[in-house]
C-alpha positions as CSV (number, residue, x, y, z in Angstrom):
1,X,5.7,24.9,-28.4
2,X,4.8,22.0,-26.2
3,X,5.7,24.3,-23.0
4,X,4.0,26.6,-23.8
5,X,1.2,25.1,-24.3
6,X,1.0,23.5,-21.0
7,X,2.4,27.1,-19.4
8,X,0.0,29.4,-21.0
9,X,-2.9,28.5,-18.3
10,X,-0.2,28.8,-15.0
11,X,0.1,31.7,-12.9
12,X,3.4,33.0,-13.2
13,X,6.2,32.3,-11.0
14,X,9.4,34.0,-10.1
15,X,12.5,32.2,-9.3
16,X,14.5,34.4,-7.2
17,X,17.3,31.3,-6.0
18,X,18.1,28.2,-7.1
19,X,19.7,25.6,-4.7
20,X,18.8,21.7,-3.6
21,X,16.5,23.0,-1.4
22,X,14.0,25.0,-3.1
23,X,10.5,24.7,-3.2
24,X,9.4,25.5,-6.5
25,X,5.6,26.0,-7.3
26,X,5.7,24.1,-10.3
27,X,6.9,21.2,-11.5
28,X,8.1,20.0,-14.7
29,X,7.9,16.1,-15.7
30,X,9.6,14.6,-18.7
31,X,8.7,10.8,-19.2
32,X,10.3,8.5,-22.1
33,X,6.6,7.2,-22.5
34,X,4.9,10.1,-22.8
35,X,4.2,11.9,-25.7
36,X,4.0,15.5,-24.1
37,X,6.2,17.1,-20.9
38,X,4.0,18.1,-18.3
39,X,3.7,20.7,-15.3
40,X,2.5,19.5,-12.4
41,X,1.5,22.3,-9.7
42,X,3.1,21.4,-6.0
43,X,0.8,21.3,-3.3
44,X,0.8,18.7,-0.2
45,X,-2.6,16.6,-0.7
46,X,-4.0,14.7,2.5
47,X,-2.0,11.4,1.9
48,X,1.3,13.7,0.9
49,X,1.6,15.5,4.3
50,X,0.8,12.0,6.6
51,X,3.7,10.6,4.5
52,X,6.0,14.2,5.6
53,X,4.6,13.1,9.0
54,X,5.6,9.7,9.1
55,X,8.9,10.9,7.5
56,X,9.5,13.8,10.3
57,X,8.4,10.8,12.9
58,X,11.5,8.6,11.1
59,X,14.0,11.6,11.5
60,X,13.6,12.1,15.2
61,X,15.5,8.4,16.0
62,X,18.8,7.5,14.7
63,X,17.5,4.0,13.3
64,X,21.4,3.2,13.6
65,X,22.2,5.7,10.5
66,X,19.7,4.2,8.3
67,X,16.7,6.3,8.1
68,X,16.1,7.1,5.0
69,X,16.4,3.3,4.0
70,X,13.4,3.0,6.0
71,X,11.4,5.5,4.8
72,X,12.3,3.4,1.2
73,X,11.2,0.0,2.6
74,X,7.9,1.6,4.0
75,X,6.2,4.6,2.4
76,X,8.6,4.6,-0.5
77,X,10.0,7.9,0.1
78,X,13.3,6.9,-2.2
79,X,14.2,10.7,-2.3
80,X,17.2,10.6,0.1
81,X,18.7,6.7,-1.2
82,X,22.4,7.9,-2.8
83,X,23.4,6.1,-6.1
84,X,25.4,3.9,-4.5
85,X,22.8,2.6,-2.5
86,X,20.9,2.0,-5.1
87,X,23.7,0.7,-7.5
88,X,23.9,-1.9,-4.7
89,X,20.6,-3.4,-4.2
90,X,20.3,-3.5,-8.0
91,X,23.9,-6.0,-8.6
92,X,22.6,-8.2,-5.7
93,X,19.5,-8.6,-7.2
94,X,17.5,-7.6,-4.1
95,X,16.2,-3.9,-5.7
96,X,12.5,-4.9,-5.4
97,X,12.9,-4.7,-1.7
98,X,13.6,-0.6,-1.9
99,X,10.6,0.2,-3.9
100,X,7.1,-0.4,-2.2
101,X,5.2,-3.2,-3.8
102,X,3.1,-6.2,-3.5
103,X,5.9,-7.8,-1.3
104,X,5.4,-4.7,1.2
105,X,1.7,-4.9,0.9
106,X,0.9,-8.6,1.4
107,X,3.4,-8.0,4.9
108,X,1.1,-5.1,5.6
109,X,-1.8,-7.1,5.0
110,X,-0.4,-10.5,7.0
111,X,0.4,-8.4,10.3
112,X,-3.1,-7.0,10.0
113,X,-5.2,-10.0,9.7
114,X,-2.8,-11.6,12.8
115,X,-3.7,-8.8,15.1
116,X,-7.4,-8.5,14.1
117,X,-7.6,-12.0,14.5
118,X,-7.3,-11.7,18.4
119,X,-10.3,-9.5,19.1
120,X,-13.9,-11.1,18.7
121,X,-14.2,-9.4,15.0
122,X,-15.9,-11.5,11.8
123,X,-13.9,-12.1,8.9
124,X,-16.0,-10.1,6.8
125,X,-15.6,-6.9,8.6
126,X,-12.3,-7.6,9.1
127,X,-11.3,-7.9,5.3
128,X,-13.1,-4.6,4.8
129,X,-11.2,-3.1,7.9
130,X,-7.6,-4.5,6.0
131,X,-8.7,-3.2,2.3
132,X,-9.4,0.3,4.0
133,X,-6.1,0.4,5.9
134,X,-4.1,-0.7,2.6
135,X,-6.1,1.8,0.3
136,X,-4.6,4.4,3.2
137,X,-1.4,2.9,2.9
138,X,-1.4,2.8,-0.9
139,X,-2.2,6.7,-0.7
140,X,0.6,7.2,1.5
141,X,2.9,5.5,-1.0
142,X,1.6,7.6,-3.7
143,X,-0.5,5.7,-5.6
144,X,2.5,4.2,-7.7
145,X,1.4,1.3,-10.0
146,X,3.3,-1.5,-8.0
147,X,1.0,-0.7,-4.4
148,X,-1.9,-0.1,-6.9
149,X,-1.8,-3.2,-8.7
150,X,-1.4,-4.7,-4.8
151,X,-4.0,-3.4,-3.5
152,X,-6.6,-4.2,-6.6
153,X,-5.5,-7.8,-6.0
154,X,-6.0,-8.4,-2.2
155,X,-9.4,-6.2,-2.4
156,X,-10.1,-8.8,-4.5
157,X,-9.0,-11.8,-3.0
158,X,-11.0,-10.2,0.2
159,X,-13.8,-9.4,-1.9
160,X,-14.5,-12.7,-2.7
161,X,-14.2,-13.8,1.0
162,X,-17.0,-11.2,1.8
163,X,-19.5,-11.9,-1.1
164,X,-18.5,-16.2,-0.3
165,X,-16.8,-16.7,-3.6
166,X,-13.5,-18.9,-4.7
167,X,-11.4,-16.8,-5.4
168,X,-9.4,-16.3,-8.1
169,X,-5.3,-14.7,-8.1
170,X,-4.8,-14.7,-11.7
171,X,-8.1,-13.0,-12.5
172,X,-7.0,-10.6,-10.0
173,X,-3.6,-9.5,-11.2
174,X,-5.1,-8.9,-14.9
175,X,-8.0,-6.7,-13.4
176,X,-5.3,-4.8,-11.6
177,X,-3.1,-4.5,-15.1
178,X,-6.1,-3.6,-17.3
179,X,-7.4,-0.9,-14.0
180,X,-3.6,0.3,-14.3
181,X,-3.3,0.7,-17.9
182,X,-6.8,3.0,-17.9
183,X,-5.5,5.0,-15.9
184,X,-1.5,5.4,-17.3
185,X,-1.7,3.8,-20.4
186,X,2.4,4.8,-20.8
187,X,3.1,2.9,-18.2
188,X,2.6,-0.3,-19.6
189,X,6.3,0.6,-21.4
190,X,8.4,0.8,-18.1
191,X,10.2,-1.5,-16.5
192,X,8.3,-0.9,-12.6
193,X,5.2,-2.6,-14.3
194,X,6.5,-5.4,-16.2
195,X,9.0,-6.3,-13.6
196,X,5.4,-6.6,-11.1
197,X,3.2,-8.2,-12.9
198,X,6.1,-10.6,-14.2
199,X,7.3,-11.7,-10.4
200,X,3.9,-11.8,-9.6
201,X,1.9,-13.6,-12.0
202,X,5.3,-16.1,-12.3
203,X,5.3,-17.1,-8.4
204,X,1.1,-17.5,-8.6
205,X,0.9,-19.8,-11.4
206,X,4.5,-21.7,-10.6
207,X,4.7,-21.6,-7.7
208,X,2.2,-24.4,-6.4
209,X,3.1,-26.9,-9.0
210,X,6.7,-26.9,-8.2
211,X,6.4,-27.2,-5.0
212,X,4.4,-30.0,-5.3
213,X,6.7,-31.9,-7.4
214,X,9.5,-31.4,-4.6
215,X,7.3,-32.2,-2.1
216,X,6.0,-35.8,-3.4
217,X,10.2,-36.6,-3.7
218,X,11.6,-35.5,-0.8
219,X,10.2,-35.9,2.8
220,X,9.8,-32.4,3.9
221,X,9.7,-31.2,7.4
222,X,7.9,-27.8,8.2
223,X,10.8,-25.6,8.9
224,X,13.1,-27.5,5.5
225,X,9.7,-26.5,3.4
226,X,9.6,-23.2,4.4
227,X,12.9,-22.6,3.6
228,X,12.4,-25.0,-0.1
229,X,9.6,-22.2,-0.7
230,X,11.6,-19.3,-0.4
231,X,13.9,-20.7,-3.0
232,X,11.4,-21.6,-5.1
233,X,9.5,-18.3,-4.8
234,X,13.0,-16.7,-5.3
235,X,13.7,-19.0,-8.3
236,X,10.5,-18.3,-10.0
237,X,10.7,-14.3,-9.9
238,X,14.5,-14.0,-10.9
239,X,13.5,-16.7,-13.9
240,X,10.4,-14.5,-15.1
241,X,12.0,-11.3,-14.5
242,X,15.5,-11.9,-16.2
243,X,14.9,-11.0,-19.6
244,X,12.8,-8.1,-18.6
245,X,15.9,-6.7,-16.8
246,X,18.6,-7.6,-19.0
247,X,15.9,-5.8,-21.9
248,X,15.8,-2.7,-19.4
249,X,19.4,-2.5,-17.5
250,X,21.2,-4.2,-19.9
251,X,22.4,-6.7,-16.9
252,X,21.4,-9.9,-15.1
253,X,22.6,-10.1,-11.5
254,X,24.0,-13.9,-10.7
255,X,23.3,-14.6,-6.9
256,X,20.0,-12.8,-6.6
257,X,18.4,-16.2,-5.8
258,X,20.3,-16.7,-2.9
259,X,20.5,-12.9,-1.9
260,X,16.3,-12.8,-1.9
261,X,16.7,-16.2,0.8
262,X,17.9,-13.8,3.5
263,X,16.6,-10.7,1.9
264,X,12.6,-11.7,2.0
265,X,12.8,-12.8,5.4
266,X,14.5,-10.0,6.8
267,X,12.2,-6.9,4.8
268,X,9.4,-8.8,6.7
269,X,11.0,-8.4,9.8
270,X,12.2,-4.7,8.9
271,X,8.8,-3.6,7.7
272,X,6.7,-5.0,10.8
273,X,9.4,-3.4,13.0
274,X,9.2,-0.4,11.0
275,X,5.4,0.2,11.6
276,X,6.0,-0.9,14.9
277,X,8.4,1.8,15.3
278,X,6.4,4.7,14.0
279,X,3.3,3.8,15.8
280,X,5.5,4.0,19.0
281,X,7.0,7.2,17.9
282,X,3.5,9.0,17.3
283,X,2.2,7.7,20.8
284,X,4.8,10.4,22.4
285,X,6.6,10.2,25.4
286,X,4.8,7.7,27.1
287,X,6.3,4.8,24.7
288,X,9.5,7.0,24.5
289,X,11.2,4.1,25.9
290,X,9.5,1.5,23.8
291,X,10.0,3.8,20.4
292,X,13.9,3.8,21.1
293,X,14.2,-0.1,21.8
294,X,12.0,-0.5,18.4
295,X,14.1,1.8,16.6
296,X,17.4,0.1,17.5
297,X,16.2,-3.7,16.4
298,X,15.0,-2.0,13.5
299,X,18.2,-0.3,12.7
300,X,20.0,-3.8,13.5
301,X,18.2,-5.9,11.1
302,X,18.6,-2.5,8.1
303,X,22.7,-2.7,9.0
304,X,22.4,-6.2,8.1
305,X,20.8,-5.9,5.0
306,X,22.9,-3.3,3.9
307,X,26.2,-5.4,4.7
308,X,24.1,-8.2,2.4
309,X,24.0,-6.2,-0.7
310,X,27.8,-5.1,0.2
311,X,28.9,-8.5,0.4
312,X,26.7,-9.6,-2.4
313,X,27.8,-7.0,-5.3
314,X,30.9,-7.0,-3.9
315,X,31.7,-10.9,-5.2
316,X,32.7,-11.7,-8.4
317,X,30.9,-11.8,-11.2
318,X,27.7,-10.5,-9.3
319,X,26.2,-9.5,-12.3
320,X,26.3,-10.2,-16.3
321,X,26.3,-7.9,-18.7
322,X,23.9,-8.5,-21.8
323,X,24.2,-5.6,-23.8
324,X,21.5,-4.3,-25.3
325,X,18.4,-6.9,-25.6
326,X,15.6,-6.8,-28.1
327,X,12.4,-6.3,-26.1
328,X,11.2,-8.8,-28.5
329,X,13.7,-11.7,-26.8
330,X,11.6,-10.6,-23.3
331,X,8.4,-11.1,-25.1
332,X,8.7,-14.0,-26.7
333,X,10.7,-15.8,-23.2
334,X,7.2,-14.5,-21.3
335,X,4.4,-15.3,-23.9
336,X,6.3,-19.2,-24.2
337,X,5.9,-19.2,-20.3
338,X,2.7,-18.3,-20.5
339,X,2.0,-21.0,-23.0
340,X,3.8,-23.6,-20.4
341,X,1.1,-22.7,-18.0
342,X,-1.7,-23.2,-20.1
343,X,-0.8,-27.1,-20.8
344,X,-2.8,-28.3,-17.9
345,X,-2.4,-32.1,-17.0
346,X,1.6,-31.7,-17.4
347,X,4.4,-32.0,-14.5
């Protein structure tokens, strides 16, 4: 009854053959979440067929055999990643660095401020040339919560640098929840969301403090605190995230600490030379030679992190099996958190 419902109002579409291939005009959508199936009509939009551009762009170099990783790590085009590939990011504890998120954007957003920095721009109009760029970017990812809730945030934090006002990060990630959840209220029951805001809101309001206490009892030189940050950053979202995944997946995956120390580093350097890449590729032949240099570091550095999460889930007790957890475990770990933070005045 549901169906037909939704069908009633459809043109009518004949089938004729059904492989892996076809295009079909309409598509059905069954979420967990959601109350009702729903049929989607297909149809490229303007953000849809840059994204089959940059896509088409990816396929035309060999990016040493990993190609459709790439398109993962920078439009989030996850269509062609096997199981496997998956399975293997997840027990390593490095999966966020597949799916397009804040991590993604904040490198996006880093690499833009650098290069606008060079030319004789203000900072004003140059945070409204970054939040432009990213709202593209976020359009080109699809608009998924994660690159939304992203965006909302730095459009904030560059908002404030516009209008000349402190700026405030954990204002900004609950504006970007509560923009989210108008929008997709459902979405508020998967794991994508929870697992975002968690990582994110834990490294803002942790982060600082601990690093301060490390700081004030060990002498830290530049390169040694850089390093001390990534572990703690690493520390922080693996902490805030674990009974969120072990409520979800039913796992908790060991070295994922240690895994995100080479793993963060290295999406940075994959995503910049990503970009790099395809801007090369869509100046043509002239930066031919250029393109295929680009291409080749950047298929280096995505061989590498594929023989990380081989070696990683490939080690002994990689991951621990929970079992089903209550979701009210993961609630009550995060709201006593949350309660930690709010004791101001304490180490």
């Amino acid at each position: 009854g549901k169906i037909k419902r939704y069908y009633r109002p459809l043109r009518p579409y004949r089938i004729r053959s059904i492989s892996s291939k076809t295009n079909f005009k309409y598509r059905l959508v069954v979420d967990a979440t959601a109350p009702d199936p729903i049929i989607f009509k297909r149809g490229k939009s303007f953000f849809g067929n840059i994204q089959d551009s940059i896509s088409n762009a990816i396929n035309r170099y060999p990016f040493g055999g990993y190609g459709n990783l790439l398109k993962a790590m920078v439009i989030g085009d996850t269509r062609e990643l096997s199981p496997a590939t998956r399975g293997r990011f997840a027990q390593s504890g490095i999966a966020h660095v597949l799916a397009v998120s804040g991590l993604h954007v904040g490198i996006l957003a880093i690499v833009l401020n650098f290069i606008l920095s060079i030319f004789s721009i203000s900072r004003k109009f140059r945070s409204l040339i970054i939040v432009f760029i990213i709202f593209c970017y976020a359009g080109i990812c699809g608009f998924r919560p994660p690159v939304i809730r992203a965006f909302i945030m730095i459009s904030m934090v560059f908002s404030a640098r516009i209008i000349e006002r402190t700026k405030n990060v954990e204002n900004s990630i609950f504006v970007a929840l509560i923009a989210i959840l108008v929008i997709y209220p459902p979405s508020l029951f998967g794991p994508s969301i929870q697992l975002s805001f968690a990582a994110v809101w834990g490294i803002t309001t942790f982060y600082s403090p601990i690093l301060s206490i490390i700081k004030k009892r060990f002498r830290l030189t530049r390169g040694i605190e850089y390093f001390v940050g990534l572990f703690v950053i690493s520390g922080i979202a693996t902490a805030t995230t674990a009974p969120i995944v072990a409520a979800h997946f039913k796992y908790i995956p060991l070295y994922g600490i240690a895994a995100n120390l080479l793993a963060v580093p290295m999406t940075f350097a994959i995503v910049s030379s990503g970009m790099a890449s395809i801007f090369l590729i869509f100046l043509g032949a002239t930066a031919a030679p250029l393109a295929t240099l680009s291409s080749f570091i950047t298929g280096t550095l995505l061989a590498i992190l594929s023989l990380l999460t081989e070696f990683v889930s490939s080690l002994p007790y990689a991951s621990i099996f929970t079992g089903k957890v209550s979701p009210l475990v993961g609630i009550t770990l995060i709201a006593w958190l949350y309660i930690i933070s709010r004791a101001r005045g304490r180490n």
